[in-house]
C-alpha positions, 0 to 999 in steps of 0.5 A: 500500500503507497504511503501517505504522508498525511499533514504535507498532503493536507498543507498542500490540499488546504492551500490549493482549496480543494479540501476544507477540513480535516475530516474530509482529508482522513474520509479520502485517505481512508477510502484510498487504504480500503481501495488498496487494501481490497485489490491487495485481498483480491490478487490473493485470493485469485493466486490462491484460487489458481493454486487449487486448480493446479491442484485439482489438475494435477492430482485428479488429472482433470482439464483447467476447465473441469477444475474451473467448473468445480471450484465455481460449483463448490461451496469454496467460493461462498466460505472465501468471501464469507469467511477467509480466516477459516480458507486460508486455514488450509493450504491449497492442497486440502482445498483441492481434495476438498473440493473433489471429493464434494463434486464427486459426492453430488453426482453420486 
């Protein structure tokens, strides 16, 4: 994340008239950090995402395609947005199997 050295930057945006008040300047900064912050959690869960479907491909022989399909069928997707301190618990490998084992059950 690009640091921000808050009072120059308020000196500056207080001098040319486009900030009128401390608030306003912190609300800014603030939304620029969550901005970065959630690009920052987005590459992650995308990279760890690919990892499982390395996974799945290699260990289930299974094209990208199929790997792709069961990831976007499986309940993975929902537990990463809902709960990612409990996915990112367990490493890629675990997930793959997971995640097979699950999609094979269903079409039992």
């Amino acid at each position: 994340m690009p640091k921000v050295d808050g009072n120059i930057r308020l000196r500056r945006e207080k001098h040319k008239g486009r900030i009128k008040n401390t608030e306003a300047y912190l609300s800014h900064v603030e939304a620029i950090r969550t901005y970065f912050e959630e690009r920052e959690e987005e590459d992650q869960d995308k990279e760890f995402i690919s990892y499982i479907k390395d996974d799945l491909m290699e260990f289930f022989d299974i094209s990208e395609e199929e790997a792709d399909k069961m990831i976007s069928k499986s309940v993975f997707m929902e537990l990463l947005k809902d709960d990612p301190d409990y996915v990112y618990h367990y490493e890629a490998e675990y997930w793959a199997h997971y995640i097979f084992q699950t999609q094979m059950i269903r079409t039992v």
